[in-house]
C-alpha positions as CSV (number, residue, x, y, z in Angstrom):
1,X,0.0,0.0,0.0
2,X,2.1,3.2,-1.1
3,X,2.8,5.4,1.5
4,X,3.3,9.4,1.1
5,X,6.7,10.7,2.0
6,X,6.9,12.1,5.2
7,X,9.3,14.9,6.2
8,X,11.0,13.4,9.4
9,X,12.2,16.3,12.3
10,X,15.4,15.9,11.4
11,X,15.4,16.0,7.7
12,X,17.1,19.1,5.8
13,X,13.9,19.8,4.8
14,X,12.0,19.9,7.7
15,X,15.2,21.9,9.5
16,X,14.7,24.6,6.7
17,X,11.1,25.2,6.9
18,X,11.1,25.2,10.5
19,X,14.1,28.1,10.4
20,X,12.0,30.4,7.7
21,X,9.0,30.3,10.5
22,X,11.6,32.0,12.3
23,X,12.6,34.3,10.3
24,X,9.1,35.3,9.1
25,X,8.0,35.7,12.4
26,X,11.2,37.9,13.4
27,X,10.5,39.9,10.6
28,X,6.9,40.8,11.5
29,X,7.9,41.6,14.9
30,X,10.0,44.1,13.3
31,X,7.0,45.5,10.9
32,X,4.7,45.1,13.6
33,X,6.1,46.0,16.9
34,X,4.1,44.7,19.5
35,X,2.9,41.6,17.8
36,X,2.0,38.7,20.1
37,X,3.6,35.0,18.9
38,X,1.6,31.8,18.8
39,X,2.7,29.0,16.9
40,X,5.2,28.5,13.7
41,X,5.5,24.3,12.6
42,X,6.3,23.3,9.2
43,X,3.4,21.8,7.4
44,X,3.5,20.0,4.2
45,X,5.0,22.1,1.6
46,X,6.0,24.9,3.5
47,X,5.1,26.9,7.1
48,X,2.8,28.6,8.5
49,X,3.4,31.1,11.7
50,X,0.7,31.9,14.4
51,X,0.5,36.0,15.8
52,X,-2.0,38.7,17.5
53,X,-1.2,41.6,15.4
54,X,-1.7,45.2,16.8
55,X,-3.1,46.4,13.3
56,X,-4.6,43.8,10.8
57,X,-3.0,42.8,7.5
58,X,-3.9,41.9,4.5
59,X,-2.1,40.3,1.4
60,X,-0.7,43.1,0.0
61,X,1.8,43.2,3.1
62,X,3.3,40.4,1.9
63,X,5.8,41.2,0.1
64,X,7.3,43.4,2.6
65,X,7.5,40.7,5.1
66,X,9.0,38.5,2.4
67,X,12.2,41.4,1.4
68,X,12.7,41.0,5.5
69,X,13.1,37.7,5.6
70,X,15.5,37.9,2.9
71,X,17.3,40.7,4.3
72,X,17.7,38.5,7.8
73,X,18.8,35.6,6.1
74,X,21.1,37.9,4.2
75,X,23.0,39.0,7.7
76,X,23.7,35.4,8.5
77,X,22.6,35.5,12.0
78,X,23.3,31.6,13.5
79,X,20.4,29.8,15.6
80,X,21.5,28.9,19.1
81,X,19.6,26.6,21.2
82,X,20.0,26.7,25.0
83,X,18.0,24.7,27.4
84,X,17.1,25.8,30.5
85,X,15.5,24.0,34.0
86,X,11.8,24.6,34.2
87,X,11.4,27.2,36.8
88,X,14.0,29.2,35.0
89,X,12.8,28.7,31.2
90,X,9.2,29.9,32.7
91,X,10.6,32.9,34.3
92,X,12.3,33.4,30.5
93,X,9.1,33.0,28.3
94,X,7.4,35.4,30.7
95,X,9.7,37.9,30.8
96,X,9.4,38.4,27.2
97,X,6.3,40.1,27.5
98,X,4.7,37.4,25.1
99,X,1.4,36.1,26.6
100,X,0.6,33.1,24.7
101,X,4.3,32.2,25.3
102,X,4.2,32.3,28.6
103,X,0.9,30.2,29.3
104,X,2.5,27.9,26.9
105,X,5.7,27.4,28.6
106,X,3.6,26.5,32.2
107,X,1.8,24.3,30.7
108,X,4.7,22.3,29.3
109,X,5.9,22.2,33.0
110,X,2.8,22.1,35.2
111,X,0.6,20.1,33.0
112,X,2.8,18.1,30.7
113,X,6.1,17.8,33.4
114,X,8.3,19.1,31.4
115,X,12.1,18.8,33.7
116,X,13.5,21.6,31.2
117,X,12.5,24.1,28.0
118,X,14.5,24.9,25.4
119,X,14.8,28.7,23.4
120,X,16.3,29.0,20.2
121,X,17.5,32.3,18.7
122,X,18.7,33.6,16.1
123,X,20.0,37.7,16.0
124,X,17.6,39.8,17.9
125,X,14.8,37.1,18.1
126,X,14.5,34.2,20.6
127,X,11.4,31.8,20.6
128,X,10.4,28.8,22.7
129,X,11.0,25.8,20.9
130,X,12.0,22.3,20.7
131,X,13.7,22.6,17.2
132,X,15.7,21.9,14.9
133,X,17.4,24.0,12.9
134,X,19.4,25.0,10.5
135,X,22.9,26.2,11.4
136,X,22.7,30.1,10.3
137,X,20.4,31.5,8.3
138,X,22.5,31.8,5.3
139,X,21.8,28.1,5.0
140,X,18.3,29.0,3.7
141,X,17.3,29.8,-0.2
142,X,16.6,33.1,-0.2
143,X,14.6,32.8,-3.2
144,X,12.8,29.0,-2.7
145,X,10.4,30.5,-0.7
146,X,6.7,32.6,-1.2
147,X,4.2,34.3,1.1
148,X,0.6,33.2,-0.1
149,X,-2.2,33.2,2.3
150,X,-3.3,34.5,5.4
151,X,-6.0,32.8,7.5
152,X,-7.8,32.7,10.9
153,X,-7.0,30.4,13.4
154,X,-7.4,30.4,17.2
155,X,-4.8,30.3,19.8
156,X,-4.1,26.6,20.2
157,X,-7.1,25.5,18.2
158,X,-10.0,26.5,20.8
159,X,-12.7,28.9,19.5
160,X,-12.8,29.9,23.3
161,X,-9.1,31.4,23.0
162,X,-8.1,34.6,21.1
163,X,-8.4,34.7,17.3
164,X,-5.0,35.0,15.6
165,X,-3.7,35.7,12.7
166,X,-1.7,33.0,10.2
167,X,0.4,33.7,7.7
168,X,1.3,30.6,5.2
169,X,4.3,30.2,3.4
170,X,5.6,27.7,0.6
171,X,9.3,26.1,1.3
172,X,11.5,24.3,-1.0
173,X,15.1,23.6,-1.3
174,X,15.7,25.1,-4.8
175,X,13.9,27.9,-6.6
176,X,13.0,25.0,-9.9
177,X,11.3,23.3,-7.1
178,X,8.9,26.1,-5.3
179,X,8.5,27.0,-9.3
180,X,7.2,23.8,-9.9
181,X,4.8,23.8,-6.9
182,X,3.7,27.5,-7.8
183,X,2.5,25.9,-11.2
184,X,0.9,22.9,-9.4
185,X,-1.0,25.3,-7.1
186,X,-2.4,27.3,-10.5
187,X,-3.7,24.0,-11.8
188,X,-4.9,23.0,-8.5
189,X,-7.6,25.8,-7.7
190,X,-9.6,24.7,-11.1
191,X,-10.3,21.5,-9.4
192,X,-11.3,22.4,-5.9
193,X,-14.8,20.3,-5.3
194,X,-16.4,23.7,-4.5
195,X,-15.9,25.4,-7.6
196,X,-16.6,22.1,-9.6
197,X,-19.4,21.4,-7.3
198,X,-21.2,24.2,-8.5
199,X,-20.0,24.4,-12.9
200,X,-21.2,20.7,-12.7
201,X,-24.4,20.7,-10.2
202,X,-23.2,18.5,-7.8
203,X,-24.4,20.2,-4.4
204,X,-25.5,23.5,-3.0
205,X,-25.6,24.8,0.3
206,X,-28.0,27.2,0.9
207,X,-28.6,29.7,4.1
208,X,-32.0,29.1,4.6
209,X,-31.4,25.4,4.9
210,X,-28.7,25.8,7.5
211,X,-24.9,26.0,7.4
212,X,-23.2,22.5,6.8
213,X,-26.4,21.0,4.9
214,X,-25.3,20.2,1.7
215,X,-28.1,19.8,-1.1
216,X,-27.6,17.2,-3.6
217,X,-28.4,18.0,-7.0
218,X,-29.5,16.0,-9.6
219,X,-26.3,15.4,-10.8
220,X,-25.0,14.7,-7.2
221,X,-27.7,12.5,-6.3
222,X,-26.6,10.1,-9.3
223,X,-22.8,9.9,-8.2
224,X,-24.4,9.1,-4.7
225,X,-26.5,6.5,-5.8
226,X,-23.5,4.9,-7.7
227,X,-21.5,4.7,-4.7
228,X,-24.2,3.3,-2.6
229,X,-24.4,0.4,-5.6
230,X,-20.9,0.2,-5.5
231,X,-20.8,-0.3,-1.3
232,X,-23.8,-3.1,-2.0
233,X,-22.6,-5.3,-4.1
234,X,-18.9,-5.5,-2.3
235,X,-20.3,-5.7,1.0
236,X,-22.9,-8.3,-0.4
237,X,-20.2,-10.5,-1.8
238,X,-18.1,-9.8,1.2
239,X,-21.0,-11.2,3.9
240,X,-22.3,-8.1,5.2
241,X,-26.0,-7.7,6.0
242,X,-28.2,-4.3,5.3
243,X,-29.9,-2.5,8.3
244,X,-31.8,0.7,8.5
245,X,-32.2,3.0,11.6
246,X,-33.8,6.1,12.4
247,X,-31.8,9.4,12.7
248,X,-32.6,10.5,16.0
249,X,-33.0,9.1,19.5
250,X,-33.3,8.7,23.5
251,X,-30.3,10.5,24.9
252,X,-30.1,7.3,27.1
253,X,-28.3,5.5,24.5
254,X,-25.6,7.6,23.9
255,X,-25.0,7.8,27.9
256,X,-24.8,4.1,27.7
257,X,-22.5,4.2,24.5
258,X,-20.6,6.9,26.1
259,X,-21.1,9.6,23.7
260,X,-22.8,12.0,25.8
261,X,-20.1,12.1,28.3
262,X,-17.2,12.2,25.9
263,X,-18.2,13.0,22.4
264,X,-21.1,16.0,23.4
265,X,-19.3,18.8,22.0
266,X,-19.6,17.1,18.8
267,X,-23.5,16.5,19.2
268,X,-26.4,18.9,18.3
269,X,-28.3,19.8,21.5
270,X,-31.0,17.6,22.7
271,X,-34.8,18.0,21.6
272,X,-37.9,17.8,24.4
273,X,-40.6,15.8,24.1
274,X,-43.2,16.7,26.4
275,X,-45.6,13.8,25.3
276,X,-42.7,10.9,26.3
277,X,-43.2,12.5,29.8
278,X,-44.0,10.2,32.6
279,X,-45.4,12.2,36.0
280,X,-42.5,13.2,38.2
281,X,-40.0,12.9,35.3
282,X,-38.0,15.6,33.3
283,X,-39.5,15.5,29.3
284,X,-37.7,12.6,27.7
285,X,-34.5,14.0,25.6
286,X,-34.3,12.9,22.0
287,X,-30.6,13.5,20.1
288,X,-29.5,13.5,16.2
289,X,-27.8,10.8,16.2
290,X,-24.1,11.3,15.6
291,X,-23.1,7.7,15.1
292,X,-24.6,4.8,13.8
293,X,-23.2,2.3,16.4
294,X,-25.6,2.4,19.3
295,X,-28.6,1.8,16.9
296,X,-26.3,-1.2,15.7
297,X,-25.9,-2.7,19.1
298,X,-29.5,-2.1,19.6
299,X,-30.2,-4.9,16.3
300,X,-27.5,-7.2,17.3
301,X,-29.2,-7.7,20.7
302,X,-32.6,-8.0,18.9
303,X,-32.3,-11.6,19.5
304,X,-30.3,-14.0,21.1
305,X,-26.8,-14.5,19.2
306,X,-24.4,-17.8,19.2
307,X,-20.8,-18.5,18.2
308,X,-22.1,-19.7,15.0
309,X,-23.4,-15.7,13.9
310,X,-20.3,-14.4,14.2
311,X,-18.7,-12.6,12.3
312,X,-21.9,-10.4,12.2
313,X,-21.6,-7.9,9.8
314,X,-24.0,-4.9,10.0
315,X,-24.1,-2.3,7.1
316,X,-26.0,0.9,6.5
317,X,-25.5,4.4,4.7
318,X,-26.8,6.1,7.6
319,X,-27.2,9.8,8.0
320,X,-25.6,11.0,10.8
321,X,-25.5,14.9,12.1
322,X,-22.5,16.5,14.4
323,X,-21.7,19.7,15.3
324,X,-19.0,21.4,13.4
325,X,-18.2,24.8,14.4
326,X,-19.3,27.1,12.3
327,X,-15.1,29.0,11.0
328,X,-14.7,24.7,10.3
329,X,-16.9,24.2,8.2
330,X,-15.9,24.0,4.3
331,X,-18.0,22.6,1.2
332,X,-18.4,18.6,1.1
333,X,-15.4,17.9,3.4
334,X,-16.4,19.8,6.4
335,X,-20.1,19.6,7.0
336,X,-22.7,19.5,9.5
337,X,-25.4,16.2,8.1
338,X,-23.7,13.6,6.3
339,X,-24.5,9.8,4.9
340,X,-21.9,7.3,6.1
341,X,-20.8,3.8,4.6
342,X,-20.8,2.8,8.4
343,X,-21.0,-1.2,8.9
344,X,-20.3,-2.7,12.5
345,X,-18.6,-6.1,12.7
346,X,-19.2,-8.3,15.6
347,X,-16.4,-10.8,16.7
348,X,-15.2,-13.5,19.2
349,X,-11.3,-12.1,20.5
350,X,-10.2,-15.3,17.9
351,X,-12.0,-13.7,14.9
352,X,-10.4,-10.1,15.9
353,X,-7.1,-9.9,13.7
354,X,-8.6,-12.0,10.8
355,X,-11.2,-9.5,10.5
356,X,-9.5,-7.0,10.9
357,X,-7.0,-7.9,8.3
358,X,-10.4,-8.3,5.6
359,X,-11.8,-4.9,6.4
360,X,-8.4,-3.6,5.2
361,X,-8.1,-5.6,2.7
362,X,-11.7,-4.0,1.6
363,X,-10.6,-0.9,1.8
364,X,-7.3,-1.5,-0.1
365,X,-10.2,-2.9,-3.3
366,X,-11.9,0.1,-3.3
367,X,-9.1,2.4,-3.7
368,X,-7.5,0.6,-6.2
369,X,-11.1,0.6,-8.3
370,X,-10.8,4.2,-7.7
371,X,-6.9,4.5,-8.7
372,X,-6.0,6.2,-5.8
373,X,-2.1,6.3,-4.8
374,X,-1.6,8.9,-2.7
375,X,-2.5,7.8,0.7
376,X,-1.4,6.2,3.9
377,X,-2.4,4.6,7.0
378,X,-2.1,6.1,9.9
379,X,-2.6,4.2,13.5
380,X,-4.1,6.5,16.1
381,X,-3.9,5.4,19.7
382,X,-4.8,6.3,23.4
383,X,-1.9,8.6,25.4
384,X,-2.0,7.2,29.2
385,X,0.3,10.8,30.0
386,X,-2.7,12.6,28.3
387,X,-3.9,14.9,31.6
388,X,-6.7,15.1,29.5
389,X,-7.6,11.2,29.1
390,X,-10.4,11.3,31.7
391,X,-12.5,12.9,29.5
392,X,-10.9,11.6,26.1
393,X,-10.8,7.8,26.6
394,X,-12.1,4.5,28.2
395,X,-10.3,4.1,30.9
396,X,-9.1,0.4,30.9
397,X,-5.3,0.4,30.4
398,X,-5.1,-3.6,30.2
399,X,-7.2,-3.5,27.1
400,X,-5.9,-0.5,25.4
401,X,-2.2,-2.2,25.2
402,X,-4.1,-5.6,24.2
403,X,-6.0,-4.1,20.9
404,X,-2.9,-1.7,19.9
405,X,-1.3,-4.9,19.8
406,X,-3.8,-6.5,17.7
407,X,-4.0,-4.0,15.3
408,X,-0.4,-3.0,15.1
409,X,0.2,-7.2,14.2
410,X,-2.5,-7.1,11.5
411,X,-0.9,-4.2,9.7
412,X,2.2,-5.6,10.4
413,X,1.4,-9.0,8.7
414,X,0.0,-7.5,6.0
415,X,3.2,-6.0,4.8
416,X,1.5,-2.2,5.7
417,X,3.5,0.9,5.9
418,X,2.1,2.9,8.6
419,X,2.9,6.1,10.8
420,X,1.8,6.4,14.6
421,X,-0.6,8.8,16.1
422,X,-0.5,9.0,20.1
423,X,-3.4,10.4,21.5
424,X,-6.1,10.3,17.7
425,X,-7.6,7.3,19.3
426,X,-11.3,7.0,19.4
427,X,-12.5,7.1,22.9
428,X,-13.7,3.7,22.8
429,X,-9.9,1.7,21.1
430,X,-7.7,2.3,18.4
431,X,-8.0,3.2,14.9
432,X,-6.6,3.2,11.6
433,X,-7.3,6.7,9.2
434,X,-6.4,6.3,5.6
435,X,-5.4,10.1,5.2
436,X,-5.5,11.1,1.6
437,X,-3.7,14.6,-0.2
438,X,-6.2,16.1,-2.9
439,X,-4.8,17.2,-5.9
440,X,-5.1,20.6,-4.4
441,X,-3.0,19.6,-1.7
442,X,-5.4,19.4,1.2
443,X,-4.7,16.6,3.1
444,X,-7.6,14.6,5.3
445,X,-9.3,11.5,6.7
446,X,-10.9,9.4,4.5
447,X,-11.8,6.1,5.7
448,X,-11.4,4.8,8.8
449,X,-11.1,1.3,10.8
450,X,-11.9,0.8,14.0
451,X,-11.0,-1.4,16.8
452,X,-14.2,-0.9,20.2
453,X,-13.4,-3.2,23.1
454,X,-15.3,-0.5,25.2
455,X,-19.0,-0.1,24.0
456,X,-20.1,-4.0,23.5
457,X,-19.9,-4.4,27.6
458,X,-22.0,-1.3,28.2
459,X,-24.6,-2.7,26.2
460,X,-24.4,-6.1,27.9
461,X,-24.1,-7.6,24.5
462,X,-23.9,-11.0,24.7
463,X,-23.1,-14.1,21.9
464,X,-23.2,-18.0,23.9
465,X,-19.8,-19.8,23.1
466,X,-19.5,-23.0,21.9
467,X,-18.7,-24.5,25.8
468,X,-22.4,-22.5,26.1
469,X,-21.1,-19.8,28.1
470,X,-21.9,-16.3,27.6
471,X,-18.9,-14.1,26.2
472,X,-18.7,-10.6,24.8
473,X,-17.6,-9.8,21.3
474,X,-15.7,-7.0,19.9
475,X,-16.9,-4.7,17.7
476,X,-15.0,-3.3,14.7
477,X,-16.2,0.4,13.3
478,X,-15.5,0.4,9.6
479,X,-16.1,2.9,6.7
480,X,-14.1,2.5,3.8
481,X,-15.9,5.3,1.3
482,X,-16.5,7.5,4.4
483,X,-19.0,9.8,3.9
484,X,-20.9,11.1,0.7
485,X,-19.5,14.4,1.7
486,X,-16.5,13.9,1.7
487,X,-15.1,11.3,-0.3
488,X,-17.5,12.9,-3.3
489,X,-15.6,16.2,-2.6
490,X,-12.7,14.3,-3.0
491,X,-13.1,12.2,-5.9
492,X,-14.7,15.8,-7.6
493,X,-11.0,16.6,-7.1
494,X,-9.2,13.5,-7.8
495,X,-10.7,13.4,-11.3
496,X,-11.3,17.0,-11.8
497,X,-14.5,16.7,-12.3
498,X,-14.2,14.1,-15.5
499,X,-15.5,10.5,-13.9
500,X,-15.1,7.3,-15.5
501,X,-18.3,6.6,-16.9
502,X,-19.9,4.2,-14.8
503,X,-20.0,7.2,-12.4
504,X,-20.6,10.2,-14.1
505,X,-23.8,11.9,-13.6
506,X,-24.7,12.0,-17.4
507,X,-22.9,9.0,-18.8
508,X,-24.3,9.4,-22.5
509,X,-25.0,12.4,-24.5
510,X,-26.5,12.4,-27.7
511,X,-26.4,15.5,-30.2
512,X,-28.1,15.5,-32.8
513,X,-26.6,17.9,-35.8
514,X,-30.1,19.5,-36.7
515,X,-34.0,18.4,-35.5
516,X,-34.4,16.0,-38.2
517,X,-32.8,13.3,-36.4
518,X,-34.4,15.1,-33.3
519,X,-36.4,11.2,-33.2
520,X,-33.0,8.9,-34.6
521,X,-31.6,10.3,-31.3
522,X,-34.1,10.2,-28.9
523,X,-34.2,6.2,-30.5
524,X,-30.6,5.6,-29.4
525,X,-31.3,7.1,-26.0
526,X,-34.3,5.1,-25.2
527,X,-32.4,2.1,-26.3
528,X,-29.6,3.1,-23.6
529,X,-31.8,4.0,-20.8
530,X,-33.7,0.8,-21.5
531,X,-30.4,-0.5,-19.9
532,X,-29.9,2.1,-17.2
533,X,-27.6,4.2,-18.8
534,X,-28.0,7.5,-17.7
535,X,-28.6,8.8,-21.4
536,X,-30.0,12.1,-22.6
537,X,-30.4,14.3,-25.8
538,X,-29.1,17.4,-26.0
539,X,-32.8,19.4,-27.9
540,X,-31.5,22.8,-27.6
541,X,-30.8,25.4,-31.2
542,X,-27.5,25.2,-31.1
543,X,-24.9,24.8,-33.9
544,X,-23.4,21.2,-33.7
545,X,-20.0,22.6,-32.5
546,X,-21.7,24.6,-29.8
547,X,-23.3,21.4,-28.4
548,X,-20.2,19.3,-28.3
549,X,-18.1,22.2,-26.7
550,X,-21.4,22.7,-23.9
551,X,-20.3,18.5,-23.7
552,X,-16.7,19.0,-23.0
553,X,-17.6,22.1,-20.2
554,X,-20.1,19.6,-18.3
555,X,-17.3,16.8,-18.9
556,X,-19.9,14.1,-20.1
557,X,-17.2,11.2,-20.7
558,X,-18.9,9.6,-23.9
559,X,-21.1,12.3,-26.9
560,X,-22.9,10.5,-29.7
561,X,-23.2,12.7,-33.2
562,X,-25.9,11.7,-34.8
563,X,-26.7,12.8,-38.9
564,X,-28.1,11.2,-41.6
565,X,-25.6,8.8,-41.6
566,X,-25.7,7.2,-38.8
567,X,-29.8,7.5,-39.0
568,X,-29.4,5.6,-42.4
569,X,-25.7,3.0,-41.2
570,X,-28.0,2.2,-37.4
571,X,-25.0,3.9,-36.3
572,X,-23.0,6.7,-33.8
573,X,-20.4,8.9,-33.9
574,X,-18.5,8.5,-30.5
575,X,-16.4,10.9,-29.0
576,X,-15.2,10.5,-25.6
577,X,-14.1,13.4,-23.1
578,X,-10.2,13.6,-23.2
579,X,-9.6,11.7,-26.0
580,X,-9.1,13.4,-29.3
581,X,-9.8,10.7,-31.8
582,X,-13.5,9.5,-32.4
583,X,-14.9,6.8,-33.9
584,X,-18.3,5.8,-35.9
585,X,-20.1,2.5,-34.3
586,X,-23.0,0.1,-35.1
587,X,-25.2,1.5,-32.4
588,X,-25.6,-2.2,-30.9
589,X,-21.9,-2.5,-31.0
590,X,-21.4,0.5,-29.0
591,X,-24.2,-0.1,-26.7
592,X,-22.9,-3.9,-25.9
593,X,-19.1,-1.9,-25.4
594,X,-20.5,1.0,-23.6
595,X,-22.3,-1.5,-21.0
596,X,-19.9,-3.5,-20.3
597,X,-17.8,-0.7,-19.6
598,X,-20.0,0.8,-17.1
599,X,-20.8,-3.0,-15.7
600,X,-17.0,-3.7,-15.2
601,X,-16.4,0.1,-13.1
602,X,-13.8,0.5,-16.0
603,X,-11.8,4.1,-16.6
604,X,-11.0,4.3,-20.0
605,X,-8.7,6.4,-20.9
606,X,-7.9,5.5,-24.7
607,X,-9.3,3.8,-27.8
């Protein structure tokens, strides 16, 4: 399973991007005396720095900032670390007169038990940090790096703290490269899913529907339906069941599954139903439900379950609904309602790792129907020195270590690359995120698979063992395609808006070249729809050339020109999106190809 390349802490890369944060945030102090410092990490293809500004800025400040940084790495000022005991590196950070600093620099002491802190500095600025860095700031290419964006973002990611201000930069080792990547980033904004969501009529979102409620169009709905297809038929061959289940709830099943006291930030507030009132009792709380799970526990104990059930594998494409704040929320991939390809797997501890193994090898079929490479797996687990872990995780340290172990084996046998995530865990056991870059460069979770030792005992769910005793199973959360939401923003992306045709929208178009084949064509659509092939004419006054073009814009994969020859031959002309050469069919010939195309998820890409 390919595996992106990762920038480790003490690569030449990651030294160089982490030393321009520096700089850029040495020279804004300089710009903008008085400017408070948050946060400065590399990220992916550059760096980003965190600050409180006394006067905002905008883009055109830019390139000021950027002739600083030059000019600083043109002095050649060297970075020196020194580390300093606790007590005194706290008396340092605060003395600075930078707030966010200072809290900082307890809490790495007081809350985290930190012995020591460490300052790097380089000239006139100094900056509490673990590192590294480059030797002197002549080490840095002056002209392999570019200002590009500025952004919100709040001090240490809590809407409750102060708003700052972020300032992204791009980082490369040589100017060919950041060149390179400038071009990429051109081509890239033309296949964002939120500006092809709305030139193909895929989705809007409109106000007085609410923020994060994407509405599928037409053309959406089709690409949804395909996927839902798609999940039936491998799930069906793979042994999973359907179920259906309603979207809201009694709050008194997420207490028992343990999402009201540790995932209710995330859930909408509860409604009040008056009517479900017994005398002496507060009105009965109904929730959106946020996950699928409970409801799934609720149909495995329907009935009385032996060894011989198991593996039980649930499915659904359920809608769920969690609140996302409203500065995260952003087209398909951030939203507020979305319709999951959740399935629940219920196991003995003997099945655990086998079944595990098959849900990633599930996963690994999808993507490679899809052609997706860039990706990798990332294993998320609990952090026992979390001070936070009360309210984050299960707490049952015995059975943590057991199912990290389980899962880190399975990956392990399976020949999986894989990079480690303390503290991503889901409150309930660990987890594996396939965590995908866009073409645009935005990088985000997926799919997931999920390992619950947790919930299944709350629930007293119960299977009778072949010695007849009654044992509890496991439960493994899976969903390989994730949401609608978000894995259609991504494959919007991924294909720039051109899908194969078995999942385009409109997967035939048929133009006639004047209205007197106006009835030859609608013949040859009715023949394809008579199929299911999404098939449809194109009736309007346009010139022939005009029609095809209008074609190409909406990037219908396969148009059929159809003219008094092909009335009188039974035949089409085919032109296909991307491809420059066409080709005239007999119309049964092209309707047998075209079907088994679409039948066989094929993406053709020549004749």
């Amino acid at each position: 399973m390919p595996l992106l390349e990762r920038e480790s802490h003490d690569s030449s890369l990651y030294r160089l991007r982490h030393s321009l944060s520096h700089v850029m945030a040495q020279a804004v102090m300089k710009l903008r005396p008085g400017t408070q410092l948050g946060f400065g990490p590399p990220v992916r293809d550059g760096f980003y720095y965190d600050f409180v500004l006394p006067e905002p800025i905008t883009d055109a400040d830019l390139p000021a900032i950027e002739a600083e940084m030059r000019r600083i790495i043109g002095e050649g000022q060297p970075f020196v670390r020194e580390d300093l005991p606790a007590g005194e590196g706290i008396r340092r950070a605060s003395s600075t007169g930078q707030t966010f600093k200072a809290e900082y620099s307890q809490d790495l002491v007081e809350k985290q038990g930190h012995q020591s802190l460490s300052f790097y500095s380089n000239g006139t600025f100094s900056d509490l940090c673990e590192g590294p860095h480059v030797a002197n700031t002549k080490d840095l290419p002056a002209k392999a790096f570019k200002l590009h964006s500025i952004s919100g973002a709040y001090w240490r990611g809590d809407e409750h703290n102060p708003m700052m201000t972020r300032i992204y930069g791009y980082a490369f080792e040589t100017p060919a490269e950041l060149e390179a990547h400038l071009k990429a980033v051109e081509l890239a904004k033309d296949r964002d899913h939120r500006k092809l969501g709305a030139q193909l009529g895929i989705y809007v979102i409109r106000e007085e529907v609410g923020k994060g409620l994407p509405l599928w169009l037409p053309n959406g709905a089709a690409i949804r339906g395909e996927l839902e297809k798609l999940a039936h038929e491998m799930e069906f061959k793979a042994g999973y069941v359907r179920v259906a289940t309603p979207h809201i709830t009694k709050g008194g099943l997420f207490e028992t599954s343990g999402h009201i006291p540790l995932y209710l930030d995330g859930m909408f507030p509860p409604m009040k139903l008056v009517e479900d009132k017994q005398e002496g009792e507060e009105p009965t709380a109904y929730y959106l439900k946020p996950m699928n799970c409970p409801h799934h526990h609720m149909i495995f104990d329907s009935q009385p379950r032996s060894y011989r059930d198991l593996p039980l594998r649930l499915a659904e494409y359920g809608t769920v609904y969690r609140y996302e704040r409203a500065g995260q929320l952003q087209g398909l991939t951030r939203v507020r309602g979305m319709a999951m390809n959740d399935a629940h797997i219920y196991v003995s501890a003997e099945q655990l790792k086998d079944e595990f193994k098959s849900v990633m090898e599930l996963h690994k079929r999808y993507y490679d129907l899809f052609g997706f490479k860039d990706y990798y797996l990332r294993l998320s687990l609990w952090d026992p020195d979390d001070p936070k872990k009360a309210s984050k995780y299960v707490d049952d340290p015995e059975n943590w270590a057991h199912t990290e172990k389980i899962v880190q084996e399975a990956l392990e046998e399976m020949g999986l690359y894989y990079t480690l995530q303390k503290g991503e865990a889901a409150f309930y056991g660990p987890k594996v995120d396939f965590q995908f870059e866009s073409v645009i460069g935005r990088e985000f979770t997926c799919s997931t698979n999920q390992l619950d030792f947790a919930v299944p005992p709350r629930f007293k769910l119960h299977y009778t063992d072949r010695d007849g005793t009654l044992k509890t199973p496991y439960c493994i959360h899976r969903a390989p395609l994730g949401t609608h939401e978000r894995f259609i923003a991504f494959l919007l992306e991924h294909y720039g808006g051109a899908f194969p045709a078995w999942l385009a929208p409109v997967q035939v178009r048929v133009i006639p070249i004047s209205d007197k084949f106006l009835d030859y064509a609608r013949k040859v659509r009715d023949l394809l729809r008579d199929t299911l092939i999404r098939a449809e004419v194109d009736e309007s006054a346009e010139s022939t050339n005009k029609k095809i073009r209008a074609g190409a814009t909406a990037k219908i994969p396969i148009l059929l020109v159809a003219g008094a020859r092909e009335q009188e031959q039974g035949t089409v002309t085919v032109r296909r999106y991307g491809i420059e050469q066409q080709r005239s069919m007999d119309l049964a010939a092209f309707h047998e190809m075209v079907s088994a195309e679409i039948r066989n998820r094929r993406h053709v890409t020549a004749w």
